[in-house]
C-alpha positions as CSV (number, residue, x, y, z in Angstrom):
1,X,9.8,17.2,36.9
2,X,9.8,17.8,33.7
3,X,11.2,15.5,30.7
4,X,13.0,16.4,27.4
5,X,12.9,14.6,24.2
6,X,15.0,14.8,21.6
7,X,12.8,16.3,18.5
8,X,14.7,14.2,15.2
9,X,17.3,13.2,17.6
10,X,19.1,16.7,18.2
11,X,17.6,18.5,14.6
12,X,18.9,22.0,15.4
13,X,22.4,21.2,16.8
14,X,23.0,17.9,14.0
15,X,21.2,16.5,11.0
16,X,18.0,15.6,11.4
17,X,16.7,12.2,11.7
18,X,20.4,10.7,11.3
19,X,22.5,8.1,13.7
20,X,24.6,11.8,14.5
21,X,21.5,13.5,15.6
22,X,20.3,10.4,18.0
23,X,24.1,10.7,19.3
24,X,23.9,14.3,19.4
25,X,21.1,13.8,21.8
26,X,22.2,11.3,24.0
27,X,25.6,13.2,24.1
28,X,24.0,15.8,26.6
29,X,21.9,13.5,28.8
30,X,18.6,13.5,26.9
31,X,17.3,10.0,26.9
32,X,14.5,10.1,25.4
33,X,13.8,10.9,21.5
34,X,10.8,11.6,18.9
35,X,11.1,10.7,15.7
36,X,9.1,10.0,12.3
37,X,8.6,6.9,10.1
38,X,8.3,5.7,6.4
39,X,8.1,2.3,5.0
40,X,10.6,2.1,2.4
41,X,9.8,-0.1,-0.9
42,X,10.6,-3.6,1.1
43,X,8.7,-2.8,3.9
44,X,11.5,-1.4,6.6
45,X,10.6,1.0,8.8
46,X,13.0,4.3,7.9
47,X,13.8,7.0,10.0
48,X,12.9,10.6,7.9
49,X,10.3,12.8,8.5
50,X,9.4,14.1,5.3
51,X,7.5,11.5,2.6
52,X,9.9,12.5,-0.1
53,X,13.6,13.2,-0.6
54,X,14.4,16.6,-1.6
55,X,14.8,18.7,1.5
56,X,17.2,16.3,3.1
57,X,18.9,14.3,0.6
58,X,20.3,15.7,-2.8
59,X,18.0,13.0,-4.3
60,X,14.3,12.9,-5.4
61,X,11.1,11.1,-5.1
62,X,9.1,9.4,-2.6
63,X,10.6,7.7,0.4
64,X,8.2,4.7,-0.7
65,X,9.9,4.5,-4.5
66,X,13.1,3.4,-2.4
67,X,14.4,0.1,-0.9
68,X,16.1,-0.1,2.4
69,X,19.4,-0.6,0.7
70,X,19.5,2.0,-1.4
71,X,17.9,4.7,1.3
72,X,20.8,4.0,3.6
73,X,23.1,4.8,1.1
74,X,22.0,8.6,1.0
75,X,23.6,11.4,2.7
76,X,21.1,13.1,4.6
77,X,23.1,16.4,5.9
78,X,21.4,18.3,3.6
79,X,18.9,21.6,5.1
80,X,20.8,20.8,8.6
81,X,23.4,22.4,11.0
82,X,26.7,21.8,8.8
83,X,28.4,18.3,9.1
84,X,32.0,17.1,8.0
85,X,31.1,13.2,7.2
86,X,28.3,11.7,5.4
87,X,25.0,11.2,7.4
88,X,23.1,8.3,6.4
89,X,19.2,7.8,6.2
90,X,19.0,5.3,8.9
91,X,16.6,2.0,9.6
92,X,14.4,2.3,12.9
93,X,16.6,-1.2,13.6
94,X,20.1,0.5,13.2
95,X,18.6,3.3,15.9
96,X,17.1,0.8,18.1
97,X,20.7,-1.4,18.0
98,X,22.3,1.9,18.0
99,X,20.6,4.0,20.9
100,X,20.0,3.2,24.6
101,X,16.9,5.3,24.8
102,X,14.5,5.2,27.6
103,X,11.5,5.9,25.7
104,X,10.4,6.6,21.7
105,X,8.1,8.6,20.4
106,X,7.8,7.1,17.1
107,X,5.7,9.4,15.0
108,X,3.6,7.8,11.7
109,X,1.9,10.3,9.3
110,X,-1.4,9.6,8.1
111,X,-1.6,6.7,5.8
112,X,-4.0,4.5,3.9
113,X,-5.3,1.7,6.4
114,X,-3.2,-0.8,3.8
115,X,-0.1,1.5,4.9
116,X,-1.0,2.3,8.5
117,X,-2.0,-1.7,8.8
118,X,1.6,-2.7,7.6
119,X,3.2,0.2,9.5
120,X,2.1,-0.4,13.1
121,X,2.7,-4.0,13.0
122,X,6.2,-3.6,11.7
123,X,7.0,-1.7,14.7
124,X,5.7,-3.9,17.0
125,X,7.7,-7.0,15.5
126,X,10.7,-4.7,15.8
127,X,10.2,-3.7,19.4
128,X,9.6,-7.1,20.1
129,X,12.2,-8.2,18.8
130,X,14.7,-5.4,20.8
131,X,13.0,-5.6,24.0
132,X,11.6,-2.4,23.8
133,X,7.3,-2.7,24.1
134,X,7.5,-0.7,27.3
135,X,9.7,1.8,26.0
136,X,7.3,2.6,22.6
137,X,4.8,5.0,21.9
138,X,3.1,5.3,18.7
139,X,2.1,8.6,17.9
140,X,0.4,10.4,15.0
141,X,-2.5,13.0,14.3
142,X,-4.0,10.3,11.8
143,X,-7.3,8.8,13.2
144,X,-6.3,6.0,10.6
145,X,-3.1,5.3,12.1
146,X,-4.2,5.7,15.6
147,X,-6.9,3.4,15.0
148,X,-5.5,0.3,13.3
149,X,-2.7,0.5,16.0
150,X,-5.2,0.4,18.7
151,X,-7.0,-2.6,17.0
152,X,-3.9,-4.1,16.0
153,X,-1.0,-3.6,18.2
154,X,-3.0,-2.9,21.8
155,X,-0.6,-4.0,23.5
156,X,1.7,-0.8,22.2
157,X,0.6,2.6,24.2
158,X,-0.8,5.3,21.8
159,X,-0.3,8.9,21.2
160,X,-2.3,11.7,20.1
161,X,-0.5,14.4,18.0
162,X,-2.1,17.8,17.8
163,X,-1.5,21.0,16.5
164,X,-4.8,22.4,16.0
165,X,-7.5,23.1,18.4
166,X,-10.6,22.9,15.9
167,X,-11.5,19.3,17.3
168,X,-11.0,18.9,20.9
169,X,-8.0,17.3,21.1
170,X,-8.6,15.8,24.4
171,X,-11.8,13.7,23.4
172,X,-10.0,12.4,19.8
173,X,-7.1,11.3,22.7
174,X,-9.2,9.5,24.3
175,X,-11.4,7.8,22.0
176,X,-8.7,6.0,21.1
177,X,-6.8,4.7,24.1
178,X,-4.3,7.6,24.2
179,X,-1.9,7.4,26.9
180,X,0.1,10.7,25.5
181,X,-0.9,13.6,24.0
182,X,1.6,15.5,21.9
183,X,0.4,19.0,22.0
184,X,1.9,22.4,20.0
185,X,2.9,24.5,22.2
186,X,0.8,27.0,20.9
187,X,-2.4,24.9,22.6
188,X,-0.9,24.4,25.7
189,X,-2.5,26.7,28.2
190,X,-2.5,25.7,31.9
191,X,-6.4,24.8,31.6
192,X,-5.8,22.5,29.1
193,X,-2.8,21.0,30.4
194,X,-4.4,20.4,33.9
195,X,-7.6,19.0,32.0
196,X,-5.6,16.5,30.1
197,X,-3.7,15.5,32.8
198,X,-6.9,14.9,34.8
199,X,-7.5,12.6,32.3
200,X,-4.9,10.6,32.8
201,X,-2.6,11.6,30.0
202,X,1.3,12.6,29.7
203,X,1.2,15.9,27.9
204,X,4.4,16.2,25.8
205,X,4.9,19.8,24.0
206,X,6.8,20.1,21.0
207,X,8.3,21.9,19.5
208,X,10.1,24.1,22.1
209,X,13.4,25.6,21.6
210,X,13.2,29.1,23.5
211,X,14.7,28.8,27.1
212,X,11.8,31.0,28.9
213,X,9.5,29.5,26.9
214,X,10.9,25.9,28.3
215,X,10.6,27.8,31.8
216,X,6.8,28.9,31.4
217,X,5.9,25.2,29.9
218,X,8.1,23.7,32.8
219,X,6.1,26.0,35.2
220,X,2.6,24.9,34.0
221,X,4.0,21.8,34.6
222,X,4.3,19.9,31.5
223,X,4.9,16.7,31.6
224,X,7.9,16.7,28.7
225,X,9.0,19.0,26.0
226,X,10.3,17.7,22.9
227,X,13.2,20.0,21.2
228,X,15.7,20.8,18.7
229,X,18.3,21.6,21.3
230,X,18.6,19.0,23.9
231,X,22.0,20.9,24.8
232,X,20.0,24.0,25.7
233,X,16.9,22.0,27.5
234,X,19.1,20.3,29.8
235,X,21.4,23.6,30.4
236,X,18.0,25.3,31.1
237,X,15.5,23.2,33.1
238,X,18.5,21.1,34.7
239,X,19.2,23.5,37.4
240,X,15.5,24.1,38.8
């Protein structure tokens, strides 16, 4: 069977990346959610996927230039699927307190080792802290990030990210303990699918919005499929 994930919580039927989105998601079944983080000025683990404000927010800057306090004060319905109330930039903590998912993909972009360093053990303390260690998988296309998780937080499974095919993305997975491999669905062919698989990986292909493309990925037998519309996912693959 295959999964679904939530790509941003619900990003084409809600705001991206905001408590709405993750409820959006949830709303239709979908228990399971990818997602991407930035540390914020005091060190908390945001929820946004972009590095800087502008397409989301009507502020600018850097994520990074911002404390906690004052990111979660920011309406973040901007770009998105219109939205009557405000939509706050939320904390990885409000989401985890927020949100009974079964499993995160909790995405970090690549990073100086200073940043992935703090960054990987942040989560940790916070999945500790919620329970959630099973239920977390730290994914990224940085080698930096991948590695200092794998030194630091081993005890957290690991995720490949991968949108190109110009280094074999199976070999990078597994050089560094991947469990997951979070492949474009542009690369995911039945051969490489089945190879991966082989290897002992869970293949989740993002992003997939098309409902006979979901059918073909479903068919090859992927193991999830991360989308914008969760709705449509589980309207489409729920009745095979």
């Amino acid at each position: 069977m295959t999964l679904l994930y939530g790509h941003r919580g619900a990003e084409g039927e809600a705001p991206e990346s905001t408590l709405a989105s993750f409820q959006q998601c949830l709303s239709h079944g979908v228990t399971r959610c990818e997602l991407d983080l930035h540390l914020s000025r005091d060190g908390e683990l945001m929820v946004i996927h972009d590095p800087t404000l502008q397409r989301t927010t009507e502020r600018r800057g850097k994520v990074a230039a911002y404390t906690a306090a004052e990111l979660t004060a920011m309406d973040a319905r901007q770009g998105g699927p219109g939205w009557v109330s405000p939509c706050p930039i939320p904390t990885l903590e409000q989401l985890f307190e927020a949100c009974p998912f079964e499993h995160w993909q909790l995405e970090v972009k690549s990073a100086s080792r200073v940043r992935a360093t703090t960054t990987v053990l942040a989560i940790r303390e916070l999945a500790q802290r919620h329970g959630l260690l099973g239920k977390v998988t730290i994914t990224s296309s940085s080698r930096v990030v991948l590695r200092a998780a794998q030194e630091l937080v081993p005890d957290i499974s690991r995720g490949l990210v991968a949108e190109y095919a110009w280094l074999d993305p199976l070999k990078v997975a597994q050089s560094y303990g991947c469990e997951l491999l979070a492949l474009n669905w542009t690369l995911c062919t039945p051969e490489r699918l089945q190879k991966a698989q082989r290897q002992g990986l869970h293949v989740s292909v993002w992003t997939v919005n098309e409902p006979a493309l979901m059918r073909r990925l479903a068919d090859f037998g992927a193991d999830s499929l991360i989308t914008d519309f969760p709705g449509l996912a589980s309207a489409t693959l729920g009745n095979r």
